[in-house]
gemmi code that builds the backbone of each chain (N, CA, C; Angstrom):
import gemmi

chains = {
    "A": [
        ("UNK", (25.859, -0.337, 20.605), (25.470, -1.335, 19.607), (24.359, -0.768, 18.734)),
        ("UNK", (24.599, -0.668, 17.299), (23.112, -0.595, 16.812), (22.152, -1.226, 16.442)),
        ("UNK", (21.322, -0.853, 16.312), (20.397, -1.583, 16.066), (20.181, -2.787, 15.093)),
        ("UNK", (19.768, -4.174, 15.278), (20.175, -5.204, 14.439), (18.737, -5.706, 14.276)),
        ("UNK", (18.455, -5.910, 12.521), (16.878, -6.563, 12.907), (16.801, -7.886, 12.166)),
        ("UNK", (16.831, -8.817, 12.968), (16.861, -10.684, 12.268), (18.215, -10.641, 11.404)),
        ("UNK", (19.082, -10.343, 12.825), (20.632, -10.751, 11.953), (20.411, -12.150, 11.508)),
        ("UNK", (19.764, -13.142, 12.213), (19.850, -14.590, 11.770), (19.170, -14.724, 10.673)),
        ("UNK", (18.629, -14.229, 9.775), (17.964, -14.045, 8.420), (16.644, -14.897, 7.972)),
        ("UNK", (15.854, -15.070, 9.291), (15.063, -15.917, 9.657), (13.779, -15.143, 8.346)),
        ("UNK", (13.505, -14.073, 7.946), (13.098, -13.472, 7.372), (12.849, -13.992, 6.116)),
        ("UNK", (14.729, -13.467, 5.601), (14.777, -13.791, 4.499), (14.770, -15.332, 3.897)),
        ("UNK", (14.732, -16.491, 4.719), (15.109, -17.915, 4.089), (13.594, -18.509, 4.074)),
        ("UNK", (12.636, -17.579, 5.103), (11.419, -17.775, 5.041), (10.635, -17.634, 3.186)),
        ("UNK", (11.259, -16.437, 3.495), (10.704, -15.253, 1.756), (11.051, -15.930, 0.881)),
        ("UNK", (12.712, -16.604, 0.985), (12.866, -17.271, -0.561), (12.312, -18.915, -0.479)),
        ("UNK", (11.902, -18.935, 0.531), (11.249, -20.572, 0.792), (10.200, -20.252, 0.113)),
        ("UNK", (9.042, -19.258, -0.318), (7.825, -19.319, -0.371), (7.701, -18.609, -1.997)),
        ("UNK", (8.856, -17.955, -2.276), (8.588, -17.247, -3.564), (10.114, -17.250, -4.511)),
        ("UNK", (9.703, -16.625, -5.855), (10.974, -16.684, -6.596), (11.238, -15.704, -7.013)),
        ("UNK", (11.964, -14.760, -7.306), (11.863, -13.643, -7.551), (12.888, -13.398, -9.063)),
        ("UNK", (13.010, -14.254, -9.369), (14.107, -14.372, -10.967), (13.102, -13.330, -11.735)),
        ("UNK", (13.692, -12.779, -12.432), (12.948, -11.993, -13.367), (11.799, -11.773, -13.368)),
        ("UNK", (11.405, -11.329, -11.712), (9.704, -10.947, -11.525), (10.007, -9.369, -11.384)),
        ("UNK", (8.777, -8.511, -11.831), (8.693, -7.624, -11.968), (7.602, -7.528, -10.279)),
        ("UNK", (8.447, -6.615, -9.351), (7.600, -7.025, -7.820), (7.121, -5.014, -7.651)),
        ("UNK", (6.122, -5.796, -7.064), (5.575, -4.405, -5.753), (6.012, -4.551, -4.657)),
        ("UNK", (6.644, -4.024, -4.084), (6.726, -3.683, -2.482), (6.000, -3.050, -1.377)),
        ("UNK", (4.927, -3.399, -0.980), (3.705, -2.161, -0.611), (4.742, -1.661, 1.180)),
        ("UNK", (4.842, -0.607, 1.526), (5.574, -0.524, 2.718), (6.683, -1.236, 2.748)),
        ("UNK", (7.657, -0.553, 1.866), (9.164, -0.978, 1.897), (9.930, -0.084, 3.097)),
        ("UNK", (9.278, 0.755, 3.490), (10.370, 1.601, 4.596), (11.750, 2.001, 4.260)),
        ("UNK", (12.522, 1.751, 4.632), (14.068, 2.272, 4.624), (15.003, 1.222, 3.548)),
        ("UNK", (13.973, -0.023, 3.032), (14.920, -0.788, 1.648), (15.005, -2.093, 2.711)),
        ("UNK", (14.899, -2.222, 3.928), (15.337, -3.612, 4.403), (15.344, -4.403, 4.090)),
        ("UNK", (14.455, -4.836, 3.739), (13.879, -6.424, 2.844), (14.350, -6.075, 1.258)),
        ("UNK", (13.644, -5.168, 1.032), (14.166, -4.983, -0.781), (15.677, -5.851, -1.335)),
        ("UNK", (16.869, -5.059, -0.153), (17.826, -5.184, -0.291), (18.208, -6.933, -0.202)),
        ("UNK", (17.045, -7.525, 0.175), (17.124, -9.132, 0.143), (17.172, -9.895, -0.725)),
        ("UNK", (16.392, -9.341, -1.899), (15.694, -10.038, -2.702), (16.270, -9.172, -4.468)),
        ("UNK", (16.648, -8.156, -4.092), (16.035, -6.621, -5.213), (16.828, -7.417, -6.188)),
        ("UNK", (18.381, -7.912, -5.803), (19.238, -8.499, -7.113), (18.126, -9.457, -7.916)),
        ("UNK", (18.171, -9.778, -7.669), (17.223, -11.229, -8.178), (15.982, -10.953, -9.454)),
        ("UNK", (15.175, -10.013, -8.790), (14.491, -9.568, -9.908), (14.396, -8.633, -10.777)),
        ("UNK", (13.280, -8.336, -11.869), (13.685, -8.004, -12.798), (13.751, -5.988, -12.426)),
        ("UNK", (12.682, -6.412, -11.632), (11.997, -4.457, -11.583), (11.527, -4.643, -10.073)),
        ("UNK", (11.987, -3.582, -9.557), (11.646, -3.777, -8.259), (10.759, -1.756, -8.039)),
        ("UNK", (9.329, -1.998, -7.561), (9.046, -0.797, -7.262), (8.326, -0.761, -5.598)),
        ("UNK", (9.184, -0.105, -4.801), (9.032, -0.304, -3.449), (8.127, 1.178, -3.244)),
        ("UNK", (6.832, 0.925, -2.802), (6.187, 2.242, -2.154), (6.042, 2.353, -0.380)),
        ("UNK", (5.758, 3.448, 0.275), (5.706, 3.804, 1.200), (5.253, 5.270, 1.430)),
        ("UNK", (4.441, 4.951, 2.325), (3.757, 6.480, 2.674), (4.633, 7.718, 4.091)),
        ("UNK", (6.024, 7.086, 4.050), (6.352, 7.927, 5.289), (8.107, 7.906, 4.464)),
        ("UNK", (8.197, 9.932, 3.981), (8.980, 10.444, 3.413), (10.320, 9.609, 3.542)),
        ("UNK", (10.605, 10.307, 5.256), (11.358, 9.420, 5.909), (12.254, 8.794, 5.330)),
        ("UNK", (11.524, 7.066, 5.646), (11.893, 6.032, 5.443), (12.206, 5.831, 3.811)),
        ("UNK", (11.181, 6.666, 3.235), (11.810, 6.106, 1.083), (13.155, 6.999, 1.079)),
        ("UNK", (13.304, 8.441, 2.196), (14.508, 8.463, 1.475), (16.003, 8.092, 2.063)),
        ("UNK", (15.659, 7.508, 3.407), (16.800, 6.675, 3.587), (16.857, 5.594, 2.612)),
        ("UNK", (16.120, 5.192, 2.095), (15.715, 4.107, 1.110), (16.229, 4.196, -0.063)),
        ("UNK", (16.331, 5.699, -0.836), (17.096, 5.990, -1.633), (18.607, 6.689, -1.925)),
        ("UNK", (18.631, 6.726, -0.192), (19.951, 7.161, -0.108), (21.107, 6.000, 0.096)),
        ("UNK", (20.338, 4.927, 0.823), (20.781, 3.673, 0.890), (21.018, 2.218, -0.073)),
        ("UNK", (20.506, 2.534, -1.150), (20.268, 1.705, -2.110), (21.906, 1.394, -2.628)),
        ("UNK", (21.956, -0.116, -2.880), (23.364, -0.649, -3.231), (23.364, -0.061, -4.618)),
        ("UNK", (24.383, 0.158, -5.557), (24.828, 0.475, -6.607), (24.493, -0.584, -7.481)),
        ("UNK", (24.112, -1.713, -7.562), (24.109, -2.550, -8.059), (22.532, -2.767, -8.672)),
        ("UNK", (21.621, -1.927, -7.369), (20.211, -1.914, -7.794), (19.952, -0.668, -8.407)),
        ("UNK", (20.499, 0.330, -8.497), (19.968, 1.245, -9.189), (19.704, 1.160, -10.486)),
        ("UNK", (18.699, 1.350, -11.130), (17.967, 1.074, -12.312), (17.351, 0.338, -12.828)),
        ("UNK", (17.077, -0.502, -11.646), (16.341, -1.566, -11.356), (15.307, -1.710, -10.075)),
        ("UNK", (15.562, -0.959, -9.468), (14.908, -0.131, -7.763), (14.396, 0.831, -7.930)),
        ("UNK", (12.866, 1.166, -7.559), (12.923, 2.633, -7.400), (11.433, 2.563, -6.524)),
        ("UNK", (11.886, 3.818, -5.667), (11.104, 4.261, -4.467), (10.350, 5.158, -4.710)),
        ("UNK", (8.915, 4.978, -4.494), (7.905, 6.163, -4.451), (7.304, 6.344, -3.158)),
        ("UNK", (7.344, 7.531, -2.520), (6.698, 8.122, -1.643), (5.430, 8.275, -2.062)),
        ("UNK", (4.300, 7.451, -1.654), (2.954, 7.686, -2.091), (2.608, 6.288, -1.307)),
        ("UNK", (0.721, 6.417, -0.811), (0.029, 5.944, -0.369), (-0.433, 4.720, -1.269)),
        ("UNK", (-0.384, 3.450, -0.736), (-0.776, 2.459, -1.806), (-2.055, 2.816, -2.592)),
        ("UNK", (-2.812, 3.237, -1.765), (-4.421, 3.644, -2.666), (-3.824, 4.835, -3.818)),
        ("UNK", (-3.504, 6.066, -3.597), (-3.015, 6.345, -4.758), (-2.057, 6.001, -5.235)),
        ("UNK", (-1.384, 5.174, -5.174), (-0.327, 4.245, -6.013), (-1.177, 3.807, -6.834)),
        ("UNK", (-2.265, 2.703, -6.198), (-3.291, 1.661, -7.118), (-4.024, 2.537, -8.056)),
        ("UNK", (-4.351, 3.821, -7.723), (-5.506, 4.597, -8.004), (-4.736, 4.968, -9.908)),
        ("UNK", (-3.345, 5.060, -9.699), (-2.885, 5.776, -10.774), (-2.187, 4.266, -11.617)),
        ("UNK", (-2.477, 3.205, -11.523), (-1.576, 2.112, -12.004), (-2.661, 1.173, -12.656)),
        ("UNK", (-2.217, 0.772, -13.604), (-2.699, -0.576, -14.397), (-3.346, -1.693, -13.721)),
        ("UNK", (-4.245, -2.640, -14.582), (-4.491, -4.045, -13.695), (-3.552, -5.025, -14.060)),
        ("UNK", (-3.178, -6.056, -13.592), (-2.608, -6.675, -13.718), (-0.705, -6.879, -14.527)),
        ("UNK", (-0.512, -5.756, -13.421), (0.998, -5.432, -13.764), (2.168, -5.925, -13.118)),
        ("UNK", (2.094, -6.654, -11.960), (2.808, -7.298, -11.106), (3.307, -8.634, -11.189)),
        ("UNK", (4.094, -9.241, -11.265), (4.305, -10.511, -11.066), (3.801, -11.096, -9.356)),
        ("UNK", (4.698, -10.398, -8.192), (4.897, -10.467, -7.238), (4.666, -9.082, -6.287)),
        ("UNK", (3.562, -9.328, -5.346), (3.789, -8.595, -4.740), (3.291, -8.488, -3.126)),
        ("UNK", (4.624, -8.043, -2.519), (5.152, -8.390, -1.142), (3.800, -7.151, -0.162)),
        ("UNK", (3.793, -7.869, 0.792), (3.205, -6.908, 1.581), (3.294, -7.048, 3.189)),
        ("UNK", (4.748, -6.520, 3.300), (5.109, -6.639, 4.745), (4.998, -5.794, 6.306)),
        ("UNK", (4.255, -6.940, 6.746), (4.068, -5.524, 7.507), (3.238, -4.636, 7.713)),
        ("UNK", (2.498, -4.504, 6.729), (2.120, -3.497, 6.234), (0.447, -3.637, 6.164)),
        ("UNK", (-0.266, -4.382, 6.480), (-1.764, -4.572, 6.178), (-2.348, -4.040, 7.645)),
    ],
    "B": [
        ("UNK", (-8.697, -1.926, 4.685), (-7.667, -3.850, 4.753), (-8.222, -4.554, 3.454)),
        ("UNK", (-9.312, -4.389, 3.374), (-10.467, -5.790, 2.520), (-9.807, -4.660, 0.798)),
        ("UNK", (-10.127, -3.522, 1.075), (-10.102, -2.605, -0.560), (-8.698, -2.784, -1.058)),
        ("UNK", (-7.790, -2.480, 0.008), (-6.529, -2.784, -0.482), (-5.931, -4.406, -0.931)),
        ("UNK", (-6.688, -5.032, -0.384), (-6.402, -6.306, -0.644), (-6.960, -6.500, -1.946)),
        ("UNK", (-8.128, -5.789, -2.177), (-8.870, -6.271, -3.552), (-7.867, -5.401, -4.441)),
        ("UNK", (-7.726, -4.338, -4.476), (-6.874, -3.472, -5.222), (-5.685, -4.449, -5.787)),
        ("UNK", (-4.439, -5.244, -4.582), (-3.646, -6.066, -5.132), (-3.991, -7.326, -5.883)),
        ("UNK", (-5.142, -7.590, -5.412), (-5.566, -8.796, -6.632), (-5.687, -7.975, -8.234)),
        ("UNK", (-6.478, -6.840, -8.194), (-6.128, -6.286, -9.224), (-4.761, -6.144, -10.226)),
        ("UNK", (-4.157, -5.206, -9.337), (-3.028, -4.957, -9.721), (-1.893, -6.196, -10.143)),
        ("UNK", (-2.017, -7.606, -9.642), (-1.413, -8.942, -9.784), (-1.812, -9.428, -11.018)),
        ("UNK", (-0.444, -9.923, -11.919), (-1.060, -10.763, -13.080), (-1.526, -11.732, -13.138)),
        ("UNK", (-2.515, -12.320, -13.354), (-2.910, -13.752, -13.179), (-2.120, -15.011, -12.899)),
        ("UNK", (-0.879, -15.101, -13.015), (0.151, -16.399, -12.464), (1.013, -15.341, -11.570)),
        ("UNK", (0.482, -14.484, -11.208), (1.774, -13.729, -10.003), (0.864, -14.198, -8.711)),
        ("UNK", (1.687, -13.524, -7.498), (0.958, -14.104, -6.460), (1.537, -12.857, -5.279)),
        ("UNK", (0.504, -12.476, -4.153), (0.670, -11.651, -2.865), (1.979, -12.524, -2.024)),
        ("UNK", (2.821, -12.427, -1.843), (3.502, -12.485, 0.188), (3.150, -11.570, 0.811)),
        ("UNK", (2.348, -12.260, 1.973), (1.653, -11.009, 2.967), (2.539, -11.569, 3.918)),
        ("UNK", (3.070, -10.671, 5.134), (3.687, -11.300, 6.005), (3.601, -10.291, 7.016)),
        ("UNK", (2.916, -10.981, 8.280), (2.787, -9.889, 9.525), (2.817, -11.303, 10.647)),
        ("UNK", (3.195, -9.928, 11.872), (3.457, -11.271, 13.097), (2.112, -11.596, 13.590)),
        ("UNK", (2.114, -13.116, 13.874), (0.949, -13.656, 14.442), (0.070, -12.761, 16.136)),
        ("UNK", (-0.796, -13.343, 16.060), (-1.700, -12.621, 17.249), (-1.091, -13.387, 18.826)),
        ("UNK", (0.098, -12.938, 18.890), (0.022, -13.466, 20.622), (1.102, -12.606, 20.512)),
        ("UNK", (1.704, -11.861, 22.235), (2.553, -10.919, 22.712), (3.543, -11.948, 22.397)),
        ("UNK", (4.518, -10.349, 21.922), (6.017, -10.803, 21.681), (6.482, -10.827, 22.956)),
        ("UNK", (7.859, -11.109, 22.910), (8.922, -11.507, 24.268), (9.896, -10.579, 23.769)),
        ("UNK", (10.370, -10.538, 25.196), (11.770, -9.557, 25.774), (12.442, -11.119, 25.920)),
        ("UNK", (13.829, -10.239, 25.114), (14.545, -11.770, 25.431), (15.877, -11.125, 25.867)),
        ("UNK", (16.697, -11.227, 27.046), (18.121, -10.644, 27.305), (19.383, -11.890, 27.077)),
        ("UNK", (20.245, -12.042, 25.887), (20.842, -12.565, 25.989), (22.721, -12.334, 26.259)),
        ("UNK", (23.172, -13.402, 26.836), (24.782, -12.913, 27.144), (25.184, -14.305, 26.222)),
        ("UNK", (25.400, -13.450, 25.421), (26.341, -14.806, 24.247), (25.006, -15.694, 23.852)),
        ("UNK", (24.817, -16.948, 23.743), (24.435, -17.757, 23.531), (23.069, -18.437, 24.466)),
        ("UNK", (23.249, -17.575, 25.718), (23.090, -17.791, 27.209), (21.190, -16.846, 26.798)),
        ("UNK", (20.348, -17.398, 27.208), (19.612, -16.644, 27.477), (18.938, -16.404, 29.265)),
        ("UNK", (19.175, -14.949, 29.655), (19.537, -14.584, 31.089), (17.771, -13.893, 31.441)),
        ("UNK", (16.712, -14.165, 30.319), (15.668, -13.436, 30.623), (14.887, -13.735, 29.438)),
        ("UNK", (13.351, -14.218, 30.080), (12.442, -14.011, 29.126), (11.424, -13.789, 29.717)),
        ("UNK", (10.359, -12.760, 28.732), (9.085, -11.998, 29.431), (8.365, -11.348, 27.972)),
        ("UNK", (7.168, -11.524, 28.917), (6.376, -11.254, 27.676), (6.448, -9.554, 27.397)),
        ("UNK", (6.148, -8.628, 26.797), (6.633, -7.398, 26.174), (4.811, -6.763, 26.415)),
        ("UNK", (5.169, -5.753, 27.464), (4.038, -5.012, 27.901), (3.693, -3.940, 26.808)),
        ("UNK", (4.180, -3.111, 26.167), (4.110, -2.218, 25.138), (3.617, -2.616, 23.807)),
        ("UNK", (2.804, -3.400, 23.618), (2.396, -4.044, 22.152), (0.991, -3.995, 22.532)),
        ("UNK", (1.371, -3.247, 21.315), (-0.635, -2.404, 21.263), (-1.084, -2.403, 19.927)),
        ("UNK", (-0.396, -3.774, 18.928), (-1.290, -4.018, 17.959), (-2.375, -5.375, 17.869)),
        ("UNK", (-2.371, -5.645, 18.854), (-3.057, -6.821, 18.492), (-4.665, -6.625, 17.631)),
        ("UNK", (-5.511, -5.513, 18.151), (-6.543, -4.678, 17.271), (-6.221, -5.052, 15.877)),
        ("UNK", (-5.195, -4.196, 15.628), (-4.754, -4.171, 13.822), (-4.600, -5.533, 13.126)),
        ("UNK", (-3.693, -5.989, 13.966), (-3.394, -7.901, 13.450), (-5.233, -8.532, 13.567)),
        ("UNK", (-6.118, -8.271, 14.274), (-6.823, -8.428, 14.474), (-7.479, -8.742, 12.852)),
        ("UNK", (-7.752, -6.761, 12.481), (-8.398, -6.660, 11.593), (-8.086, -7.181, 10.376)),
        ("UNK", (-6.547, -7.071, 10.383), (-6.079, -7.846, 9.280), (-5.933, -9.585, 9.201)),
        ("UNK", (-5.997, -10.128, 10.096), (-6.210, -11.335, 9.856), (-7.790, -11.231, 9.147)),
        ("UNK", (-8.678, -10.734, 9.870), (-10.051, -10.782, 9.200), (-10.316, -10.276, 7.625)),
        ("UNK", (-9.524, -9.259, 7.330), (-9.423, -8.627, 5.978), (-8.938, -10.004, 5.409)),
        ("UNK", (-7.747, -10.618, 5.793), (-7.308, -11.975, 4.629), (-8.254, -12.859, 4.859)),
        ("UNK", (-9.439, -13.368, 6.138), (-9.952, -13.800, 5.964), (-11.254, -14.049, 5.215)),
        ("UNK", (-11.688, -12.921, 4.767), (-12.672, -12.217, 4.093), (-12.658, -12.737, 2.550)),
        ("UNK", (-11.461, -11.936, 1.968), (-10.525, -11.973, 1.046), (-10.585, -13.510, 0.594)),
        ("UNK", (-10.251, -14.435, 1.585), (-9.940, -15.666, 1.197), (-11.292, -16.397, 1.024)),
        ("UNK", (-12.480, -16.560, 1.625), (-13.663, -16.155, 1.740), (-14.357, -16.246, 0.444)),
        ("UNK", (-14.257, -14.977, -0.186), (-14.584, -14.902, -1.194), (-14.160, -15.073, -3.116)),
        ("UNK", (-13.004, -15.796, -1.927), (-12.163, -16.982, -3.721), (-11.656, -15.745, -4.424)),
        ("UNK", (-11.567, -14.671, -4.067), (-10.231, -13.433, -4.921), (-8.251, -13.971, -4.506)),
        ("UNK", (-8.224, -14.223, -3.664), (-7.099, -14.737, -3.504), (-7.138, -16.307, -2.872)),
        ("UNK", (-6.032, -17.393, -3.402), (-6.308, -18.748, -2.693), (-4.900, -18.731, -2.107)),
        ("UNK", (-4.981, -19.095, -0.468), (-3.556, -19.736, 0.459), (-3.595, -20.618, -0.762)),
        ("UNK", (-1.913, -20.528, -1.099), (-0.918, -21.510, -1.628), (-0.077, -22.316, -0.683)),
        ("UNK", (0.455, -21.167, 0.209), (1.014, -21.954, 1.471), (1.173, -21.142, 2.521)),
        ("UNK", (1.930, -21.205, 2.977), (1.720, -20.872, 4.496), (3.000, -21.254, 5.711)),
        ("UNK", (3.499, -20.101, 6.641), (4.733, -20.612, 7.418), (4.697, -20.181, 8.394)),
        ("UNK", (5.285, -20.059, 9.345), (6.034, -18.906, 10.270), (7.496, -18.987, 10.649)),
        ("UNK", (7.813, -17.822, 10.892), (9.534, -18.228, 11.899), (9.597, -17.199, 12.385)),
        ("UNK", (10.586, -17.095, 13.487), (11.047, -16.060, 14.595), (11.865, -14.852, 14.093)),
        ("UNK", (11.197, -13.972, 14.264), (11.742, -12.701, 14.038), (12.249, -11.631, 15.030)),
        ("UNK", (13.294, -11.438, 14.933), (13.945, -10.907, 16.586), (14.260, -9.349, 16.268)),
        ("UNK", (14.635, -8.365, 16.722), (15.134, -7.110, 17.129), (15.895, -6.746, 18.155)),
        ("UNK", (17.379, -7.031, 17.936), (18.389, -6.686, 19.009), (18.522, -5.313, 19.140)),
        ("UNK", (18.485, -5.506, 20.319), (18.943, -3.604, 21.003), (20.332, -3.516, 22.108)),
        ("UNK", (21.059, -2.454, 22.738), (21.510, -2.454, 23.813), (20.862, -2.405, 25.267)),
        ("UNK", (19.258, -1.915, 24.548), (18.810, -1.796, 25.996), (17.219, -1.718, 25.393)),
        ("UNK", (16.357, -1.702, 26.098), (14.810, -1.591, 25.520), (14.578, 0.368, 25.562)),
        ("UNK", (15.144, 0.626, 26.113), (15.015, 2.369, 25.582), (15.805, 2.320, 24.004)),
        ("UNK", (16.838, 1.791, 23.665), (17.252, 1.668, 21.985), (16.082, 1.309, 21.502)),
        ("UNK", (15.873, -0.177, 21.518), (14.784, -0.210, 20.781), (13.647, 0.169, 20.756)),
        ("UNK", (12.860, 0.905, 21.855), (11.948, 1.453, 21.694), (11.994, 3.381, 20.719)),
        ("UNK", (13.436, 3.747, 21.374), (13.762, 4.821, 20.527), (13.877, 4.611, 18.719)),
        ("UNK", (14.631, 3.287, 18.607), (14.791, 2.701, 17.142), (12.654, 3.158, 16.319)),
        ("UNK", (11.777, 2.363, 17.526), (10.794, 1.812, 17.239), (9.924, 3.528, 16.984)),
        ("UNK", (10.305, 4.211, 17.389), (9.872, 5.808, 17.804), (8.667, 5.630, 19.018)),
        ("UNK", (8.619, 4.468, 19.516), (7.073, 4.366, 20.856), (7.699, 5.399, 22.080)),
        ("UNK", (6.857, 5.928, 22.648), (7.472, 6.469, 23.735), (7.287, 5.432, 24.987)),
        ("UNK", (7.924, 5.324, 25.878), (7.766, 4.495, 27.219), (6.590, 4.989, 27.958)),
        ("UNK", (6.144, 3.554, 28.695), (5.010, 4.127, 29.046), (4.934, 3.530, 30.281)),
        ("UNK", (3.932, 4.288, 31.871), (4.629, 3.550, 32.843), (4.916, 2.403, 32.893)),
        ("UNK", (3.681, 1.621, 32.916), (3.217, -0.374, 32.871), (5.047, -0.529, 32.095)),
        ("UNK", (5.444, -0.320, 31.670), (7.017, -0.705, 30.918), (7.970, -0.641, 32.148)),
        ("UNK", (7.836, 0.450, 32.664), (8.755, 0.712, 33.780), (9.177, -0.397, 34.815)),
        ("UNK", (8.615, -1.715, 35.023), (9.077, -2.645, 36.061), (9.687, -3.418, 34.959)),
        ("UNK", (9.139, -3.863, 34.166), (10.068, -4.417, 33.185), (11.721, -3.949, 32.767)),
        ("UNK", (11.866, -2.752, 32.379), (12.493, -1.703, 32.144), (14.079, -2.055, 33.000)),
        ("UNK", (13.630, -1.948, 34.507), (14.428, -1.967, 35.606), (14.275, -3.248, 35.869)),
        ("UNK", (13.788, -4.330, 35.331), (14.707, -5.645, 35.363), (15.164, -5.817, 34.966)),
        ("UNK", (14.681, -5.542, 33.226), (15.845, -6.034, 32.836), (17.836, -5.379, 32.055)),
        ("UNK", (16.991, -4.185, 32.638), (18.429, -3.054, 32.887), (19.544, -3.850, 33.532)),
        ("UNK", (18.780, -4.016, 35.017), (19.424, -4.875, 36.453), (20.291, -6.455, 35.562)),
        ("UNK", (19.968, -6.775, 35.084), (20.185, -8.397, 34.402), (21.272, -7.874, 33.690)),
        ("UNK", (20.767, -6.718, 32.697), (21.999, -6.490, 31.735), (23.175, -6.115, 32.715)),
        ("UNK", (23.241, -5.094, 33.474), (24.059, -4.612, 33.917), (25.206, -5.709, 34.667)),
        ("UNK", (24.448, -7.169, 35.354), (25.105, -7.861, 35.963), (25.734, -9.040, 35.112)),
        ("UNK", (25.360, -8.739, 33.983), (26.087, -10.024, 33.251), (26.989, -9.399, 32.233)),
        ("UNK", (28.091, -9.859, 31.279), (29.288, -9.188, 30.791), (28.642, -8.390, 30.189)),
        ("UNK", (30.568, -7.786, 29.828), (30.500, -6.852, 28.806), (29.368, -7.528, 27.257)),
        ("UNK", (28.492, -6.865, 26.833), (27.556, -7.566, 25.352), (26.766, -8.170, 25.484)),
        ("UNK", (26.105, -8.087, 26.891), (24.351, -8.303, 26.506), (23.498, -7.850, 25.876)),
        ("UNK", (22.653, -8.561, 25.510), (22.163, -7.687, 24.630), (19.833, -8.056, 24.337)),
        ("UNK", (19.830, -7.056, 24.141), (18.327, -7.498, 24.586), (17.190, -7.669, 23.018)),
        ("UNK", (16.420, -8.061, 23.068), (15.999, -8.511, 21.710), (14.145, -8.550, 21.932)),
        ("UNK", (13.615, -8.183, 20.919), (11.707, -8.090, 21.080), (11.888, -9.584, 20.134)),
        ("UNK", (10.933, -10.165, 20.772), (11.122, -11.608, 19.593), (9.763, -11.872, 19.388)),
        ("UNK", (9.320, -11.871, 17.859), (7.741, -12.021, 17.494), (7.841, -12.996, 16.620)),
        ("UNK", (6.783, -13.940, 16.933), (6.439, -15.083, 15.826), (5.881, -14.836, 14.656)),
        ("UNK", (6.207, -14.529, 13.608), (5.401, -14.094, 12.403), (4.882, -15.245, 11.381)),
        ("UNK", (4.005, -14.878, 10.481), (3.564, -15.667, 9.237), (4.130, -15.050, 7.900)),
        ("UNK", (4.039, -16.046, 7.438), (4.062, -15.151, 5.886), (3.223, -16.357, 4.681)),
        ("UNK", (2.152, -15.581, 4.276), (1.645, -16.678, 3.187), (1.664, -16.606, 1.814)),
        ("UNK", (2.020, -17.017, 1.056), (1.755, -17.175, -0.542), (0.308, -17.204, -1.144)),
        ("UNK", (-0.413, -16.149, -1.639), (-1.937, -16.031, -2.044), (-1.579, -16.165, -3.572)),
        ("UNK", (-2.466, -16.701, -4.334), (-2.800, -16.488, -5.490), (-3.898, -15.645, -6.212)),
        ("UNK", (-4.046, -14.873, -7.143), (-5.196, -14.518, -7.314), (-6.164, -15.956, -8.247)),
        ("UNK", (-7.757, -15.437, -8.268), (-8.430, -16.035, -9.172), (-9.452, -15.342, -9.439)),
        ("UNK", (-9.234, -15.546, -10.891), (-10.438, -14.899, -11.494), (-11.881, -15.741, -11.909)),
        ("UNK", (-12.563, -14.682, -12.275), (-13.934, -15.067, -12.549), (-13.891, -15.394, -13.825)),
    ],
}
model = gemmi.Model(1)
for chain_id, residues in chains.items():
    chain = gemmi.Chain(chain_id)
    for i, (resn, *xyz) in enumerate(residues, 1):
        res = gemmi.Residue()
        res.name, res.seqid = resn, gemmi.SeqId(i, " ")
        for name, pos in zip(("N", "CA", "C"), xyz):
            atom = gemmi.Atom()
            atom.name, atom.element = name, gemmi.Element(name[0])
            atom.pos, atom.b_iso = gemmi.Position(*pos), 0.0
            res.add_atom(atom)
        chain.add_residue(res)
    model.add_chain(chain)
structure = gemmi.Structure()
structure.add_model(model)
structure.setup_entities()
């Protein structure tokens, strides 16, 4: 069997209970391998998922539905230099799972 | 915890808003189920963040504290991780086993083994997830 994480989508009905993601331009701080992304990514406008472990962004980009590409995109980099090199107030939404 | 948090208030446009979402501060459970049937529950000896959840509850509390971000709302629900066995998921998890695991381990091996074909074993953690807003000065 492989591995299954919140087949019951307890996750995701939580996430869209609390936020909207229609044409939000989101951060993803510690997206890992796309799990969650892949929940939500249709929905909005720009999706930029970071993560500091190679790894996981490039199953992340090897995994990405066809549907998000050009609208998804994964950076391998540390949120501090993520923040360090980015604008103020550029986000609509932004997720932080996990990850604090 | 506290810099990065200030950093995303930064980085947030003034009507955007943080989802922070991490599991609450109490040990998760080993849960072995056969179908529908649950054949085992125990609390999960190998969870060695409570420190971190620690600090980070205090970082949002800080944070919140000082009126940079305001709770909008606030939830929790059950978040599970099915495995075939707790060596999957701990291999999934990359932790290595550690003894204190080992009586656990061989119970609930023993359970799986005696109940059908598709048991299946699961880490089950209560998580939060809150809606912050920023505010400015």
């Amino acid at each position: 069997m492989a591995i299954q994480i919140d087949p019951e989508n307890n996750e995701t009905r939580a996430l869209f209970d609390l936020a909207d993601f229609s044409g939000q331009h989101v951060l993803e701080i510690g997206c890992g391998d796309g799990r969650l992304t892949w929940r939500y990514g249709d929905e909005a406008a720009r999706v930029t998922g970071i993560d500091p472990n190679a790894d996981r962004i490039a199953r992340a980009r090897e995994n990405m539905p066809h549907e998000l590409r050009g609208r998804v995109q994964f950076h391998h980099i540390s949120f501090q230099d993520f923040a360090n090199s980015s604008k103020s107030s550029v986000f609509d939404r932004v997720i932080l799972s996990w990850s604090l | 915890m506290v810099h990065a948090l200030e950093e995303i208030h930064r980085l947030l446009k003034p009507d955007g808003y943080l989802i922070e979402i991490h599991p609450i501060l109490e040990t998760p459970l080993v849960k072995v189920f056969d179908g529908s049937t649950i054949l085992f529950v125990g609390p999960y000896p190998g969870y060695d963040y409570e420190e971190d959840l620690r600090q980070a509850e205090n970082a949002l509390q800080q944070i919140v504290q000082r009126q940079l971000l305001v709770i909008e709302r606030i939830s929790e629900f059950d978040f599970l991780t099915y495995g075939s066995s707790i060596a999957e998921l701990q291999d999934f998890w990359g932790e290595p086993a550690e003894a204190r695991e080992a009586e656990l381990y061989a119970q609930v091996e023993k359970i799986m083994q005696a109940a059908r074909n598709g048991a299946k074993v699961a880490l089950h953690e209560r998580t939060r997830i809150s809606r912050l807003m920023p505010m400015r000065s």
